[in-house]
Backbone as CSV, one residue per row, in Angstrom:
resi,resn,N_x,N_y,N_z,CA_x,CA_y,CA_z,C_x,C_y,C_z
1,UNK,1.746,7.486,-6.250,1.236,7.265,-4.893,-0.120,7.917,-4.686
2,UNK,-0.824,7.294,-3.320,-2.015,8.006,-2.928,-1.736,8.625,-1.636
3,UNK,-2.529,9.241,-1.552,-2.579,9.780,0.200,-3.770,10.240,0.565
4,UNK,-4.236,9.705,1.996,-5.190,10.370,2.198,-5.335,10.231,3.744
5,UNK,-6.382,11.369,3.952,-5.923,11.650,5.715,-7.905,11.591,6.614
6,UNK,-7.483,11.204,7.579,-9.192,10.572,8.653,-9.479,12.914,8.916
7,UNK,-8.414,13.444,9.192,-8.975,14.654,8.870,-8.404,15.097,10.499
8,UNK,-8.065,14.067,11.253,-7.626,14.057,12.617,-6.151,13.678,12.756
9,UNK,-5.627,14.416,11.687,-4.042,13.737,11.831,-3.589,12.899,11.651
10,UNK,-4.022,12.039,11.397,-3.251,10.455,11.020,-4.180,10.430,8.843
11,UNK,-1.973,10.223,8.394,-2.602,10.281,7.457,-2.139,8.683,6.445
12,UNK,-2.605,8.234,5.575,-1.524,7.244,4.854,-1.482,7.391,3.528
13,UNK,-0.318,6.854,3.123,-0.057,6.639,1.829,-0.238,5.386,1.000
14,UNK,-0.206,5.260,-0.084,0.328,3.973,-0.526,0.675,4.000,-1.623
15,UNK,1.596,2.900,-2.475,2.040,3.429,-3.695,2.639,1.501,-3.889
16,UNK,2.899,1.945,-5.339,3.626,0.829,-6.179,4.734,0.416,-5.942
17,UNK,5.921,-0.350,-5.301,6.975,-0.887,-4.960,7.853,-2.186,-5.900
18,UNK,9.080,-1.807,-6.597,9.530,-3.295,-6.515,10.953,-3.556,-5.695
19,UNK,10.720,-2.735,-4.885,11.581,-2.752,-3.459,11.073,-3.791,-2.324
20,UNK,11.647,-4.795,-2.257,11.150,-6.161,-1.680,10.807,-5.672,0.051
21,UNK,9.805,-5.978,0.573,9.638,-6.095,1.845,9.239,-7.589,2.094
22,UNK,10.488,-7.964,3.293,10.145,-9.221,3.462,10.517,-10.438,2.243
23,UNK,10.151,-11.638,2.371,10.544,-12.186,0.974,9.566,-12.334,-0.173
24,UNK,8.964,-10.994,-0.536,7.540,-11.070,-1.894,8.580,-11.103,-3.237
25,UNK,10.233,-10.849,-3.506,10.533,-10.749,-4.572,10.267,-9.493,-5.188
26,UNK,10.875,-9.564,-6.444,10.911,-8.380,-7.326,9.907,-8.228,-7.759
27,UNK,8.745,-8.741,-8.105,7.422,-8.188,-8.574,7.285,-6.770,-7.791
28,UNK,6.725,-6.311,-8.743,5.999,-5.139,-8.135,4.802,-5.273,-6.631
29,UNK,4.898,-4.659,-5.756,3.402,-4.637,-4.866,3.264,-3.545,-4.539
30,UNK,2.065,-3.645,-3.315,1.557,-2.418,-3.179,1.752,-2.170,-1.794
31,UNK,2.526,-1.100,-1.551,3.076,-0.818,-0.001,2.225,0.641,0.514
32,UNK,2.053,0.454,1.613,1.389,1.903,2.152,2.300,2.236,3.407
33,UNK,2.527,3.625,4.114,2.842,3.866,5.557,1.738,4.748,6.083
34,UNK,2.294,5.232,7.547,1.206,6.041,8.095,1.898,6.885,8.462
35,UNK,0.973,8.162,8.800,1.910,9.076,9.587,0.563,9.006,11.077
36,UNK,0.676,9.658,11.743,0.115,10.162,13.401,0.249,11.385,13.493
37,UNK,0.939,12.432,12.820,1.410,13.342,13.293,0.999,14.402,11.937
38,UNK,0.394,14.249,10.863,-0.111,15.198,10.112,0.814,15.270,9.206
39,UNK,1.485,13.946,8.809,2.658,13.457,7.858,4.279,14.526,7.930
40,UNK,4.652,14.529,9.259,5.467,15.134,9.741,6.803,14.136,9.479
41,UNK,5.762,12.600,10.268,6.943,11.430,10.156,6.333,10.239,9.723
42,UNK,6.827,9.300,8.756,6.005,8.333,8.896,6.939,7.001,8.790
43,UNK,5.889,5.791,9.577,5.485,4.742,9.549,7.103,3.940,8.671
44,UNK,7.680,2.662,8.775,7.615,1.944,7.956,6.787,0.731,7.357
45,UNK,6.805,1.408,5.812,5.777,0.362,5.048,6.221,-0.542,5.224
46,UNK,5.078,-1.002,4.954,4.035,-1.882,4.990,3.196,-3.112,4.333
47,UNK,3.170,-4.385,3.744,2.297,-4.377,2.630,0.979,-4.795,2.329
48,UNK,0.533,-3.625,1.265,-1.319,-3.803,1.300,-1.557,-4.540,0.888
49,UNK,-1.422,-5.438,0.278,-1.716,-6.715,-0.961,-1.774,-7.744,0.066
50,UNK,-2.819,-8.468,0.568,-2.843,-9.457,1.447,-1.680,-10.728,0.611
51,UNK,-1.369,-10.752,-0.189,-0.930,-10.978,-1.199,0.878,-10.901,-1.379
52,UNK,1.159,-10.035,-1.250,2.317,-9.107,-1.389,3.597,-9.790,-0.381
53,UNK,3.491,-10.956,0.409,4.470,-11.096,0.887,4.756,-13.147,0.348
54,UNK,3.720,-13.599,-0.103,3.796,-14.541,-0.203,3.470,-15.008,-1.893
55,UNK,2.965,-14.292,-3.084,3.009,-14.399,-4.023,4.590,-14.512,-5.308
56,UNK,4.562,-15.580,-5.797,5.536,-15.544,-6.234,5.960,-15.321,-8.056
57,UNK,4.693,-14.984,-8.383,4.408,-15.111,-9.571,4.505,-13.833,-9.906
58,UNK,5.327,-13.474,-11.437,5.252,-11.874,-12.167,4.379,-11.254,-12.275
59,UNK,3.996,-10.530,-11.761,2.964,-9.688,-11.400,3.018,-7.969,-11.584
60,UNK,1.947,-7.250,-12.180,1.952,-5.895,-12.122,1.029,-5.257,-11.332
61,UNK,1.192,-5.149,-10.109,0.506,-4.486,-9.641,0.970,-2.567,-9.460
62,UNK,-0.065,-1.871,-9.541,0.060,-0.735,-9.884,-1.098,0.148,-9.603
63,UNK,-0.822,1.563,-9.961,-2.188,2.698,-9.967,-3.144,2.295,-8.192
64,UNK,-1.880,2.441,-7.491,-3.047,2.403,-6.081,-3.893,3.708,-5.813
65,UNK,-5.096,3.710,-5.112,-6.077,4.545,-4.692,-6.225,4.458,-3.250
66,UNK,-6.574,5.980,-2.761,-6.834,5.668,-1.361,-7.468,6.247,-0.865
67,UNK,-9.004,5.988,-0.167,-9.472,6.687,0.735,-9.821,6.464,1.927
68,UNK,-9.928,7.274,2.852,-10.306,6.892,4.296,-12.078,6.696,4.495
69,UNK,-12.420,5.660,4.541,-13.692,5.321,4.940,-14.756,5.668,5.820
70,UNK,-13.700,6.517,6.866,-14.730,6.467,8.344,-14.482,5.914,9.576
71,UNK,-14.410,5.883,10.768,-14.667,5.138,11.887,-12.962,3.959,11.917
72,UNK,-12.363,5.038,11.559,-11.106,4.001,11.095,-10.425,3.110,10.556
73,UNK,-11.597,2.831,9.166,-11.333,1.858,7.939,-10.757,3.156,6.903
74,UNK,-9.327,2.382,5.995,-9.481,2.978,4.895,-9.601,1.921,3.990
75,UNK,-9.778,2.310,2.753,-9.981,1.275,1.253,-8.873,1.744,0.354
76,UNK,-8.386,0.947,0.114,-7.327,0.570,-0.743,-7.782,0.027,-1.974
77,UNK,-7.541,0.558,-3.461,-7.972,-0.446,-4.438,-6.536,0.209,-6.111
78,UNK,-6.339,-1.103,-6.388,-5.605,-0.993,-7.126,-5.583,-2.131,-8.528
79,UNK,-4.693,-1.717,-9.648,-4.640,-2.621,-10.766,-3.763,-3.626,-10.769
80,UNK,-4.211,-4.698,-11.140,-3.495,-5.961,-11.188,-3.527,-6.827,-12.533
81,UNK,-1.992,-6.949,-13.272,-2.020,-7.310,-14.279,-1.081,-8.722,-14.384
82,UNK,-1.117,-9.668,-15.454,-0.098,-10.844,-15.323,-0.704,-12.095,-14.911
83,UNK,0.573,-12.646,-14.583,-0.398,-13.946,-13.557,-0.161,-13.715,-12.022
84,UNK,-1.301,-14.629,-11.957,-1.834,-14.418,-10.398,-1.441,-16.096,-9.367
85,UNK,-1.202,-15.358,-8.135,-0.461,-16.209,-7.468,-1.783,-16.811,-6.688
């Protein structure tokens, strides 16, 4: 997993999943949550992969990264191996 925080309390994670959210299947994706509270409690994930709920093809996605950008963007970037949906 990654984590990373705006520095004002709200922090997120994200990490590798082949715990299905929604109907994406057993492939692996890439899920993140949030916390508000300085990761006291968080969020249910989520998924980052614009990708991740409608791809149906074996897929490795993996090794997510995370940083907070600024002004309330973060960037997400991760590896993607296999075929692509």
């Amino acid at each position: 997993p990654s984590i990373a925080t705006d520095g004002e309390g709200r922090w997120m994670a994200v990490w590798a999943t082949r715990t299905p959210i929604g109907e994406n299947g057993e492939d692996p994706d890439i899920v993140g949550a949030t916390s508000g509270d300085g990761g006291m409690t968080w969020g249910t994930p989520f998924p980052v992969d614009s990708q991740g709920l409608t791809d149906r093809e074996i897929d490795v996605e993996a090794e997510p990264r995370l940083r907070y950008g600024g002004s309330g963007t973060w960037l997400a970037v991760w590896e993607k191996r296999g075929a692509f949906a």
